[in-house]
Structures are given as structure tokens and as C-alpha cells.
N, C-alpha and C positions, 0 to 999 in steps of 0.2 A: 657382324662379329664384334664382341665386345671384348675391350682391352686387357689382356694377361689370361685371358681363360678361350682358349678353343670353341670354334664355333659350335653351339648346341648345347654347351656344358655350363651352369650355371653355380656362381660359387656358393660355397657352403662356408655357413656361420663355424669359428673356430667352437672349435670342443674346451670344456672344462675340465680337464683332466685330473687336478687339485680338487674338485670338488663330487668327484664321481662316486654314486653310491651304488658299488657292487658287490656288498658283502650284507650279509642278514646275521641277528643276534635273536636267539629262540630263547627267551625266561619263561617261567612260570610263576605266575602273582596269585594271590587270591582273586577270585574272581568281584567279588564286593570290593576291593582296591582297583581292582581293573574299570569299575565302570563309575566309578567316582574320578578318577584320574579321566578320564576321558569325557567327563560332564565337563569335568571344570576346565579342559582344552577346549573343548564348545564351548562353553561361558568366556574364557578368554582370548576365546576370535583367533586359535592355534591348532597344531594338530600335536598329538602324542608323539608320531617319530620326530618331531621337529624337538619337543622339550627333553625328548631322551637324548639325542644325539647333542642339542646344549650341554645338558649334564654331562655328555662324556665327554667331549672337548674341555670344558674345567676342569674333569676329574684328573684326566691326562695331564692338561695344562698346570694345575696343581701341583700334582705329584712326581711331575719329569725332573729329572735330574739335571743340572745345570751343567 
């Protein structure tokens, strides 16, 4: 039996709860914009929801009121 946890039960990694993505954002782009923007995330070793949700955290960040 290992110390602080019940025998049999093995402990679990805390959760991120700050960083949790459970909400979806549905746009509509041109599709010739859509697959240029996702070359150049493959060209720059990233993926599209990582540079979109960048942008919004700035946009937020930017524009929040103090």
C-alpha cells in the first residue's frame, strides 16, 4: 500500500482546469484563405487552433477593460 492513497488506487495527475478547452467557435472563411492559412501552420511547425486561440487571447487581452 502506497502512502496517502488506498490500496489499489493509484493517483491521478491534477487536472488543468485554467486551461481547459471545452467550448467550440464555428466561422466561415473562404475556402482559398482556409487552406493557405493552414500551409503556412504546416510551414511554421503549428497548428491553426493553436494560432487562432493566440489571436484571441490578445484580442481579449487588448481590448479588456482595466
Amino acid at each position: 500500500m502506497s502512502a496517502g492513497h488506498p490500496e489499489g488506487e493509484v493517483a491521478k495527475p491534477a487536472k488543468r482546469k485554467a486551461n481547459k478547452k471545452d467550448a467550440q467557435l464555428l466561422i466561415r472563411i473562404n475556402g482559398e484563405e482556409r487552406d493557405e492559412f493552414i500551409a503556412l501552420c504546416d510551414e511554421l511547425d503549428t497548428s491553426a487552433a493553436r494560432e487562432i486561440r493566440k489571436f484571441i487571447r490578445g484580442f481579449v487581452r487588448e481590448h479588456k477593460a482595466d
